[in-house]
LODRENVO-629756 format. One record per residue (C-alpha): x, z, y; residue in three letters. Coordinates in Angstrom, 3 decimals, padded with zeros to 6 digits. Layout:
BEGIN
X Z Y ALA
...
REM end
This chain:
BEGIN
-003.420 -040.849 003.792 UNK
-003.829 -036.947 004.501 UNK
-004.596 -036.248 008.315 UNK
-001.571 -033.579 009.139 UNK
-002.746 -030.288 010.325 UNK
-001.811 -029.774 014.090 UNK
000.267 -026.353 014.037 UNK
000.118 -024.265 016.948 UNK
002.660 -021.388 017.661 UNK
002.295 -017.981 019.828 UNK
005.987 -017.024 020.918 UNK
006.921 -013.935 023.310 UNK
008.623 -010.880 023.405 UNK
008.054 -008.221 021.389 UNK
004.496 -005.922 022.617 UNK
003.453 -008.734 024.488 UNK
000.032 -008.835 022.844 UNK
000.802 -011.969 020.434 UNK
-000.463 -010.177 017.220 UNK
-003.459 -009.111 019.282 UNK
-004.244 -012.575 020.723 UNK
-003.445 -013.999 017.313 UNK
-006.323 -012.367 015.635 UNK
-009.015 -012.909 018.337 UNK
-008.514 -016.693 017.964 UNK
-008.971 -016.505 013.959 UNK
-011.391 -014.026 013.979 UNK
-010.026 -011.389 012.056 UNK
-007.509 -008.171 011.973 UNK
-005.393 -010.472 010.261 UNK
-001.723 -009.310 011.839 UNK
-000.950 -005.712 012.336 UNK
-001.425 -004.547 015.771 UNK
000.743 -001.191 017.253 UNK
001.999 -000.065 020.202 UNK
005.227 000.048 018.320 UNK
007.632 -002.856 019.770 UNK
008.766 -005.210 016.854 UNK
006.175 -004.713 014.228 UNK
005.761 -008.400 013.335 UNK
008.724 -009.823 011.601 UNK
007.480 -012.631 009.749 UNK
006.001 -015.706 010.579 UNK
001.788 -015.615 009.978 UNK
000.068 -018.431 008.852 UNK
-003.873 -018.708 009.566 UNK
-006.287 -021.609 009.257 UNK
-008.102 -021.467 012.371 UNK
-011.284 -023.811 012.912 UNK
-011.003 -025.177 016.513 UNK
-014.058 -027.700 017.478 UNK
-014.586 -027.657 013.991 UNK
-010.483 -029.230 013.394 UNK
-008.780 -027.122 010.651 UNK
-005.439 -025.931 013.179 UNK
-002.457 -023.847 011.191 UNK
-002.335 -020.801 013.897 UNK
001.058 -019.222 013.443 UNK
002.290 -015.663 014.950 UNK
006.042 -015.083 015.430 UNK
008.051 -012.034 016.010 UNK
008.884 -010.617 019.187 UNK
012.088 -012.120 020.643 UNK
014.887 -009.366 021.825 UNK
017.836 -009.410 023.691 UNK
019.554 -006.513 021.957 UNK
019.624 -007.094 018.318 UNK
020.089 -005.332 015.041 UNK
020.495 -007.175 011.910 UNK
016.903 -007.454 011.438 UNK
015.724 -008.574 014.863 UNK
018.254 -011.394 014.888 UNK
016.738 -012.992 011.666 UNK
013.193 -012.295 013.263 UNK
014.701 -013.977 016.506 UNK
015.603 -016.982 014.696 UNK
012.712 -017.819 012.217 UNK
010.671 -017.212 015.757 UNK
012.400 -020.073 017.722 UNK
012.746 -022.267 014.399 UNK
008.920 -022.621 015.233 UNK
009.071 -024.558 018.700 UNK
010.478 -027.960 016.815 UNK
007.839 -027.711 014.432 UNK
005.466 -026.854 016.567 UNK
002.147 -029.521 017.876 UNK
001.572 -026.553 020.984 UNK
003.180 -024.011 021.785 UNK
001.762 -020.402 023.398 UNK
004.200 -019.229 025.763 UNK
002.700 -015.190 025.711 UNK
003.709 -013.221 029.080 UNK
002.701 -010.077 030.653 UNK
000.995 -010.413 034.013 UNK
002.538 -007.328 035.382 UNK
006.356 -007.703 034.956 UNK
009.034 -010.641 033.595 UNK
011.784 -009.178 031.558 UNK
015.023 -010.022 030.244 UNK
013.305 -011.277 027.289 UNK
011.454 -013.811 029.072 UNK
013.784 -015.172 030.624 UNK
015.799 -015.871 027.673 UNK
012.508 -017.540 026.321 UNK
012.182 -019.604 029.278 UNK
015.667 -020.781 028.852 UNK
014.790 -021.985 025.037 UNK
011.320 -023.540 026.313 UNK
012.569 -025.230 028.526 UNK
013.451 -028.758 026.565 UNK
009.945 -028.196 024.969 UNK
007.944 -028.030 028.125 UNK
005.698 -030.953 027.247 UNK
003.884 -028.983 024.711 UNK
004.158 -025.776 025.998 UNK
001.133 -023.471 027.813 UNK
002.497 -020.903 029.846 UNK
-000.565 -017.592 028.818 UNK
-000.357 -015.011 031.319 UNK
-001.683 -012.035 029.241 UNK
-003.382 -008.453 030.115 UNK
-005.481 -009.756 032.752 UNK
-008.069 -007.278 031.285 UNK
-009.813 -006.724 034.943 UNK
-010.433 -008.879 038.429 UNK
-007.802 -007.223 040.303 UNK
-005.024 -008.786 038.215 UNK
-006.037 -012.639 038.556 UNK
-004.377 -013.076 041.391 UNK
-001.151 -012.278 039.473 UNK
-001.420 -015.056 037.399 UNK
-000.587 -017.377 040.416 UNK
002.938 -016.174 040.522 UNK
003.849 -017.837 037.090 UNK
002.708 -021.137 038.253 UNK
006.280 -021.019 039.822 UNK
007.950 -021.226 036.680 UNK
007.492 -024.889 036.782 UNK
005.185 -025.090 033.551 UNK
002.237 -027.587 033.877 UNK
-000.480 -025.495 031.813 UNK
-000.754 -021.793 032.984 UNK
-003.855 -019.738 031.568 UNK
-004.604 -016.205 032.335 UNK
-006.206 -013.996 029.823 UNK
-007.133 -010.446 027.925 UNK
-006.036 -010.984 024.280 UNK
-007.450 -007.467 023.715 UNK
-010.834 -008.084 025.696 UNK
-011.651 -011.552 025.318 UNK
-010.839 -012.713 028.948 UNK
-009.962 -016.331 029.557 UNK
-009.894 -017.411 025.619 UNK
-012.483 -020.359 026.611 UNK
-010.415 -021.878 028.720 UNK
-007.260 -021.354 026.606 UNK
-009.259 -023.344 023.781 UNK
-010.345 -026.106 025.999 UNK
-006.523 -026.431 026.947 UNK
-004.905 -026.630 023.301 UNK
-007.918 -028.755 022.490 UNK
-007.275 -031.445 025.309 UNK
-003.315 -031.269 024.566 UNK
-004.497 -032.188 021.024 UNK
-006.817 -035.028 021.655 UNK
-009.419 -033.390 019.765 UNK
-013.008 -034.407 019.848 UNK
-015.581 -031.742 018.674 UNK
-017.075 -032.441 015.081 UNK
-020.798 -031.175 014.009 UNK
-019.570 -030.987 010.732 UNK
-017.259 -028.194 009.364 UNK
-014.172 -028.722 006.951 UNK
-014.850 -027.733 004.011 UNK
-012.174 -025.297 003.032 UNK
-009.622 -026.498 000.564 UNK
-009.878 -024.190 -002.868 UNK
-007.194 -022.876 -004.145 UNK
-005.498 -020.763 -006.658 UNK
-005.042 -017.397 -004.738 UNK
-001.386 -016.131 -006.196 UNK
-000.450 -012.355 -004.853 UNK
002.946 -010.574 -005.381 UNK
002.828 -006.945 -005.448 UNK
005.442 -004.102 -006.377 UNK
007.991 -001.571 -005.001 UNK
010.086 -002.417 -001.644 UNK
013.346 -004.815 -003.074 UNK
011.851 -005.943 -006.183 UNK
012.189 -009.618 -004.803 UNK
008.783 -010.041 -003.832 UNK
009.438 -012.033 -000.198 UNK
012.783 -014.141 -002.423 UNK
009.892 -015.367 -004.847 UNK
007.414 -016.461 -002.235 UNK
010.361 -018.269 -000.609 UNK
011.683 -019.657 -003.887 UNK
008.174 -020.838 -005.148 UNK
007.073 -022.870 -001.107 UNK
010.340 -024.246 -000.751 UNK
010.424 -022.496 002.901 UNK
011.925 -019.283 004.409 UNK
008.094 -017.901 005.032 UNK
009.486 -014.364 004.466 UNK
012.145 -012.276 005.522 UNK
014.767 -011.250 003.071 UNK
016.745 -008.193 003.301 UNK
017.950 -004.998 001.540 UNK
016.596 -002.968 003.970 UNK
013.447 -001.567 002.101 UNK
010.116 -002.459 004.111 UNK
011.273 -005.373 005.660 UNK
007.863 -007.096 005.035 UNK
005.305 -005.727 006.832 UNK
002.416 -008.506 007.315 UNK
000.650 -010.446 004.275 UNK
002.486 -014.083 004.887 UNK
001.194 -017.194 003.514 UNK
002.268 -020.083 002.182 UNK
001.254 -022.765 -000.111 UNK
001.995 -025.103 -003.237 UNK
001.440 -027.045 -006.263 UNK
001.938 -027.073 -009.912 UNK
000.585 -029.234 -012.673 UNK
-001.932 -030.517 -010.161 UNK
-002.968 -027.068 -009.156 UNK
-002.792 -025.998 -005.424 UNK
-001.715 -022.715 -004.836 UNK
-001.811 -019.969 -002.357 UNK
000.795 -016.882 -002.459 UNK
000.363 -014.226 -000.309 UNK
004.043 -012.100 -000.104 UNK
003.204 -008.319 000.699 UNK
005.040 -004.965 001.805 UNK
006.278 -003.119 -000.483 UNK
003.905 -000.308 -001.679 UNK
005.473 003.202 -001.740 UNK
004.345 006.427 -002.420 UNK
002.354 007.906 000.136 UNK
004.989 011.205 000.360 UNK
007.678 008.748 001.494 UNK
005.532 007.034 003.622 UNK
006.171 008.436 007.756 UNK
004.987 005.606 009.703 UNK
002.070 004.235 010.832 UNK
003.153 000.766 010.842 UNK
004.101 001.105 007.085 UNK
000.484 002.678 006.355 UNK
-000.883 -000.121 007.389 UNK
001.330 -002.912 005.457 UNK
000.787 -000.722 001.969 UNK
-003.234 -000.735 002.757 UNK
-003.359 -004.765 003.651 UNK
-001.067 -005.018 000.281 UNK
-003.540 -003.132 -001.486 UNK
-006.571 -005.034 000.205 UNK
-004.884 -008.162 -001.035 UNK
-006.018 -007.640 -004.625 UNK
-009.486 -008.126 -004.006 UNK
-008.743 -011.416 -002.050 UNK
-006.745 -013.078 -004.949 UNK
-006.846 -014.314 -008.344 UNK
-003.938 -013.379 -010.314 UNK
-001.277 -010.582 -009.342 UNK
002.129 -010.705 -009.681 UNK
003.370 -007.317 -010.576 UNK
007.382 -007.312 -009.210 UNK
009.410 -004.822 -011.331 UNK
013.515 -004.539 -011.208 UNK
014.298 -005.063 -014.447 UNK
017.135 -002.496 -013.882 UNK
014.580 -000.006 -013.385 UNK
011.886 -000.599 -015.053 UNK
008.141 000.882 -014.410 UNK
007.762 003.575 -012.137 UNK
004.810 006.043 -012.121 UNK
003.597 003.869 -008.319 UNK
003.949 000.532 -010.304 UNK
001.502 001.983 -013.236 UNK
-000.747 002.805 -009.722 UNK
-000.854 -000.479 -008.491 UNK
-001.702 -001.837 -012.028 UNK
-004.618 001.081 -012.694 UNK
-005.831 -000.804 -009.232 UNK
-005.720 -003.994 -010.439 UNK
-007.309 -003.673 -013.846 UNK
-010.070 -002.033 -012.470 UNK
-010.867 -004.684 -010.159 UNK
-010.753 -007.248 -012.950 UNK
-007.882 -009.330 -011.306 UNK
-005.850 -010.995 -013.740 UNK
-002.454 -009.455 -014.173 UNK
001.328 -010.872 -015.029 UNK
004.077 -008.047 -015.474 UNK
007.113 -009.887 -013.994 UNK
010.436 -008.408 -014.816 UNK
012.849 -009.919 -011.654 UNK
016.232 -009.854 -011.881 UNK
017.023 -010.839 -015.612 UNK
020.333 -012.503 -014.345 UNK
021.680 -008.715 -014.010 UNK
021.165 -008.529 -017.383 UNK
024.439 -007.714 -019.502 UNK
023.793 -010.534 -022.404 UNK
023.633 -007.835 -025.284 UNK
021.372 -009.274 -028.110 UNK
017.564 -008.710 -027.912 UNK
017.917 -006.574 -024.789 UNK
015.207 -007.825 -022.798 UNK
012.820 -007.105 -025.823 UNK
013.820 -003.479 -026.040 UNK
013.176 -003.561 -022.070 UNK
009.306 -005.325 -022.743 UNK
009.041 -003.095 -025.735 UNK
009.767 000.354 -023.584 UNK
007.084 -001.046 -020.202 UNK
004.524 -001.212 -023.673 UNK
005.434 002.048 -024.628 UNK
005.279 003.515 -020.957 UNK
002.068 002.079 -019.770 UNK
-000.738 001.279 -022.760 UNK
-002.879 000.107 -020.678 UNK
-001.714 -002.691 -019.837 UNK
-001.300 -003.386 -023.077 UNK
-003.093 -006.899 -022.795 UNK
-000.605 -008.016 -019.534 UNK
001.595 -010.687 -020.021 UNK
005.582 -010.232 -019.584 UNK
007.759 -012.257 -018.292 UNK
011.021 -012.633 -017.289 UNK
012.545 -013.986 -014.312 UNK
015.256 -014.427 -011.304 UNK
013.431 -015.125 -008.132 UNK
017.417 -015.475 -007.006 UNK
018.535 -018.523 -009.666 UNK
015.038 -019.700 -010.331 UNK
015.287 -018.936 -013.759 UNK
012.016 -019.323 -015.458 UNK
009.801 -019.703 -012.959 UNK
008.337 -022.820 -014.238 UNK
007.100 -020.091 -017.215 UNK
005.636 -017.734 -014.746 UNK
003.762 -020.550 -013.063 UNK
002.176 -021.432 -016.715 UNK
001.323 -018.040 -017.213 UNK
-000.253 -017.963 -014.368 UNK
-002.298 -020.831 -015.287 UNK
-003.693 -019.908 -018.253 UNK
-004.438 -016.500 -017.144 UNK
-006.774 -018.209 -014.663 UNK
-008.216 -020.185 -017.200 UNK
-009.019 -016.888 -019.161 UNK
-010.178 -015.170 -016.349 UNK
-012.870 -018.173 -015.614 UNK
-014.146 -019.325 -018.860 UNK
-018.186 -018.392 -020.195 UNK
-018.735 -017.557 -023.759 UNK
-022.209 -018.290 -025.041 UNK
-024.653 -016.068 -025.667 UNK
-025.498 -016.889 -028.758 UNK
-021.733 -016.710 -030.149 UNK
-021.132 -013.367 -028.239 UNK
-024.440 -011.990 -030.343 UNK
-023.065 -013.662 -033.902 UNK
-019.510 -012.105 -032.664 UNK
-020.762 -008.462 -032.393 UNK
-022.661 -008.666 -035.159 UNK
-019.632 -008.973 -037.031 UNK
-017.762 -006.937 -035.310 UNK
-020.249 -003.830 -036.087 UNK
-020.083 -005.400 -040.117 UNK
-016.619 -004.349 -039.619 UNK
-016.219 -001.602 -038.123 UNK
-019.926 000.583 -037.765 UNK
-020.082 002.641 -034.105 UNK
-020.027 006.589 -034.868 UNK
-022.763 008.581 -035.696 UNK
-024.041 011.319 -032.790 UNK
-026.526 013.846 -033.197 UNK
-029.516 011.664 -033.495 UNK
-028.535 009.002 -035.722 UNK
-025.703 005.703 -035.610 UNK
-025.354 004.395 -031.914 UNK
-025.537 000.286 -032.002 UNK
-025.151 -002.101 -030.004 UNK
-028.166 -004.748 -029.963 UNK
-027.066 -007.138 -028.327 UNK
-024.947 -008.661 -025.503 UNK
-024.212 -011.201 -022.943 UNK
-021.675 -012.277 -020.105 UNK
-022.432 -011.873 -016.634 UNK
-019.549 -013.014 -014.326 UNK
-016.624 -014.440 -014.473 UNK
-013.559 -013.636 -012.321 UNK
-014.147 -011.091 -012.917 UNK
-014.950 -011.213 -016.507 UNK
-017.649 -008.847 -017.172 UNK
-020.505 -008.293 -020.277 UNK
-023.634 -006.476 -020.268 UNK
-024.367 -004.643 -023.748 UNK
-027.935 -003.118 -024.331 UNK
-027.476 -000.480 -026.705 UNK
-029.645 002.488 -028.711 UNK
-028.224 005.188 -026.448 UNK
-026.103 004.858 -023.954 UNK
-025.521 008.758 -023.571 UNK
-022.736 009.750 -025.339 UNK
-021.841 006.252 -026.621 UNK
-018.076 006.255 -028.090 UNK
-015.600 004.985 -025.852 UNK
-013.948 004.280 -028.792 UNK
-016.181 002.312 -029.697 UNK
-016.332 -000.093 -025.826 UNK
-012.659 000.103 -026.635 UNK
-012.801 -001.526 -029.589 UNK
-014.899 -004.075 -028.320 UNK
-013.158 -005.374 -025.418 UNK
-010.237 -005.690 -028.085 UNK
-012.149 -007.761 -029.765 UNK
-013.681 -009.818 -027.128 UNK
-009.993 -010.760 -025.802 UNK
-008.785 -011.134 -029.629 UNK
-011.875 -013.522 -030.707 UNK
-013.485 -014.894 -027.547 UNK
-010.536 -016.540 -025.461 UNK
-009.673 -013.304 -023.306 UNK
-006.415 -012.085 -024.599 UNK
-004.618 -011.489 -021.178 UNK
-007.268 -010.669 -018.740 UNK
-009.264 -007.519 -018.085 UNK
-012.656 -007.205 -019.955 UNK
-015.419 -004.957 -018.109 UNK
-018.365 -003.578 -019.961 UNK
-021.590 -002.347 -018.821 UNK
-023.981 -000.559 -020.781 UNK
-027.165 -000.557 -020.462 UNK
-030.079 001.217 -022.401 UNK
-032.925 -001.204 -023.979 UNK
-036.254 -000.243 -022.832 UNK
-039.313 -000.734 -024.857 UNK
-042.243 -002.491 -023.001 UNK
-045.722 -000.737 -022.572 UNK
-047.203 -003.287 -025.443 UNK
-044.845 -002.314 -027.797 UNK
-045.158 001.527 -026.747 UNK
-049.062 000.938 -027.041 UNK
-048.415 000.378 -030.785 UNK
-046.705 003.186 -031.521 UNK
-042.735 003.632 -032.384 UNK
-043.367 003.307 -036.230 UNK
-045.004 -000.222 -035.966 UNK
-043.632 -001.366 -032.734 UNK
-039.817 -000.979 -034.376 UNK
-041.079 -002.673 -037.891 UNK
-042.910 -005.457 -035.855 UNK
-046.492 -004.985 -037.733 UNK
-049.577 -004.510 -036.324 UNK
-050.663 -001.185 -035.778 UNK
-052.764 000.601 -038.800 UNK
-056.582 001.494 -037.691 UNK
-057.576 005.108 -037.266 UNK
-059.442 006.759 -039.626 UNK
-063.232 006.754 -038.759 UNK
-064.920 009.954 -037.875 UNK
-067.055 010.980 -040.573 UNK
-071.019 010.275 -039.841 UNK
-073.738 013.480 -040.674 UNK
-076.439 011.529 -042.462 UNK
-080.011 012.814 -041.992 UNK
-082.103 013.419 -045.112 UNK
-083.992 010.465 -044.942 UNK
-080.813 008.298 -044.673 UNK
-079.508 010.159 -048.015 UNK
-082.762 009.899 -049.934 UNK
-082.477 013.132 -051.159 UNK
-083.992 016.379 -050.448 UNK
-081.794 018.952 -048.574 UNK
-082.386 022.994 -048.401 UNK
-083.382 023.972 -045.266 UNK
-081.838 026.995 -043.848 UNK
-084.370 030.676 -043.701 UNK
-085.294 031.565 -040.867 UNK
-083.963 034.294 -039.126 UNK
-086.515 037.290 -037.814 UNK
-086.228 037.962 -033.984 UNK
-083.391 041.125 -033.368 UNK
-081.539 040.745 -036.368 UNK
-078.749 039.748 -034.732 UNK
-079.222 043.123 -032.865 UNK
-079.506 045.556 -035.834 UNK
-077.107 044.032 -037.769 UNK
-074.622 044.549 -034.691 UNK
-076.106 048.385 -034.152 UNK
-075.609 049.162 -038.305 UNK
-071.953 047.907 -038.114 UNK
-071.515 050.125 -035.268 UNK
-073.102 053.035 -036.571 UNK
-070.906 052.411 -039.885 UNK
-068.077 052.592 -037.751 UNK
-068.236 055.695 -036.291 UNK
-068.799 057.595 -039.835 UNK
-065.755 056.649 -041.120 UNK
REM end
């Protein structure tokens, strides 16, 4: 039987410092951090390794007494957390209690067993004496500490490891792999409805208030023995309509997100089809290889006219060619309709995206391939491509010595990532190609570019002819008259003297 991971919570007001003291226990800027009360609205999910334990570390949203729509659903998913929870972090400023906390100490209070009271911003020796004052509140575990400088988290650790029963291991967890799923688009494509649909939990907030999601949650899952991790993101507008600083941070993480999955799942409204900031997010993707899956939400808007949601897949074709190769598929994150089909899509695009072709086919495949279709001619002959070979995965990626690789067609690398993903098993996935120019070695130089190319050995220079003496001949040979001392001289002075007549 599976050991159950020990979940630990971090609940407070909002600017309390629980983002902050959320990512100095993992390690990592994982939660967004502001001045800006109320920027955490959903719940974050982190492994965190604690004496070597795998621990679910979760961050809530700040709790508020006055509340718009919005902070009342972030109130409650933050106090769903203290039934669930194995500890809880009670997070309070040393300086002042509010009317915030004392609401919070009125919910605590039945949970008080598993509760540590963590007297924050103790960031310098002339606030510890503060923290005594909260001892009065009656909890049995007070700690004080800095979140933002690192004061105190020792002894916070020791605390949540002795309410655990936890005995340090020299061996670390291995991490549990997983299919890395993430779901990008425009705000109110149903993005945070789908991650919630496909965990079975309310991980993310859902509203029709554009930008709702701020964070990157987590959650996890399985199909057809496969575990999977989605990661829900903010909604990525352009950066014209984008006037906070909370916001610029969500759309960066979002983007950051692609190179820490496997697959992407591209949320369009099927009512509205690609925009010009969807074709940016894809231009992203492709280039970092990621696998791809155009998912049009919202097909139970549809109006039931025959063959309209292949005139809608025909006209995101038409619009964006490159992603000519991306699957399409239909869906209602709302009903649940298809999702089984996006799930298998998403399985065999992984497949593609981590499969090897040999070597030897690849060079039999683009031999074929030139048969069929020769590369253009430049201004010093045909280009070619010798030969190739794969060299990565997940990306999937091919090396291709060539002739010349300045000036070489992109028609022609076009052509052949079409026909890697129509021949080789990569039909929905990205293809990368890199040239590169072969080199002849210094023995094959040494033979000269005639007989290295041929393969023959090199043809011997022609001997310098030898002067033979007379005696080697046998024969008798003139010998040249002597020449009278100052001829040289008068024969100079005569052709001067003719000179001069003329």
């Amino acid at each position: 039987m599976t050991e159950k991971t020990p979940i630990v919570s971090i609940i407070g007001r909002p600017n309390v410092g629980k983002s902050t003291l959320f990512n100095r226990l993992v390690g990592k800027r994982r939660a967004i951090t502001d001045p800006t009360p109320g920027v955490t609205r959903d719940l974050l999910r982190e492994t965190w390794l604690l004496a070597n334990h795998q621990i679910t570390l979760v961050d809530s949203g700040g709790v508020k007494a006055d509340r718009d729509v919005i902070d009342d659903l972030v109130s409650k998913k933050s106090l769903s957390l203290l039934e669930i929870s194995d500890v809880i972090l009670f997070l309070m400023d040393c300086t002042e209690v509010t009317t915030e906390d004392q609401i919070l100490l009125k919910e605590l209070r039945p949970y008080s067993d598993k509760v540590i009271l963590v007297v924050n911003k103790v960031d310098d020796y002339t606030r510890e004496d503060l923290v005594w004052n909260y001892f009065s509140l009656g909890y049995q575990r007070v700690v004080g500490v800095s979140s933002a400088h690192g004061v105190g988290i020792d002894d916070l650790e020791m605390t949540i490891i002795g309410m655990l029963g936890l005995e340090e291991k020299e061996e670390i967890e291995p991490e549990k792999k997983t299919l890395r799923l993430a779901v990008l688009g425009k705000p109110n494509t149903g993005k945070s409805t789908l991650t919630n649909l496909l965990t079975g939990k309310d991980l993310s907030l859902v509203s029709d208030v554009p930008g709702t999601t701020r964070d990157i949650v987590m959650g996890d899952f399985s199909f057809k023995n496969t575990d999977f991790t989605i990661i829900d993101t903010a909604g990525i507008r352009r950066k014209s309509k984008v006037d906070e600083d909370v916001e610029y941070y969500s759309v960066n993480r979002a983007i950051k997100t692609i190179d820490e999955c496997d697959v992407v799942l591209l949320m369009v409204d099927i009512k509205e089809g690609l925009a010009d900031q969807d074709k940016k997010i894809a231009q992203l993707i492709v280039r970092r290889g990621r696998g791809i899956i155009i998912v049009l939400n919202k097909i139970d808007l549809l109006s039931g006219i025959k063959n309209e949601f292949e005139a809608i897949v025909d006209r995101v074709r038409f619009q964006f060619p490159v992603l000519s190769f991306a699957p399409i598929v239909g869906l209602s994150a709302l009903t649940g309709d298809n999702v089984d089909k996006v799930l298998r899509t998403v399985l065999n695009v992984y497949r593609q995206l981590n499969q090897r072709v040999d070597t030897s086919a690849l060079n039999t495949a683009i031999a074929a391939w030139a048969d069929n279709y020769q590369p253009p001619r430049g201004a010093t002959g045909h280009y070619k491509v010798l030969y190739g070979t794969q060299i990565g995965e997940n990306p999937v990626r091919f090396l291709l010595f060539v002739n010349r690789i300045k000036g070489f067609p992109e028609i022609y690398e076009s052509y052949i990532k079409n026909c890697i993903r129509r021949d080789l098993g990569f039909k929905d996935v990205p293809v990368d190609l890199v040239l590169r120019e072969r080199k002849r070695s210094e023995s094959k130089n040494a033979l000269g570019p005639a007989s290295s190319a041929a393969g023959k050995a090199p043809r011997p220079a022609r001997p310098e002819p030898v002067k033979r003496t007379s005696a080697e001949s046998g024969r008798a040979i003139a010998k040249a008259k002597p020449k009278k001392p100052g001829a040289k001289r008068k024969a100079i002075a005569k052709g001067v003297a003719k000179g001069r007549t003329r």
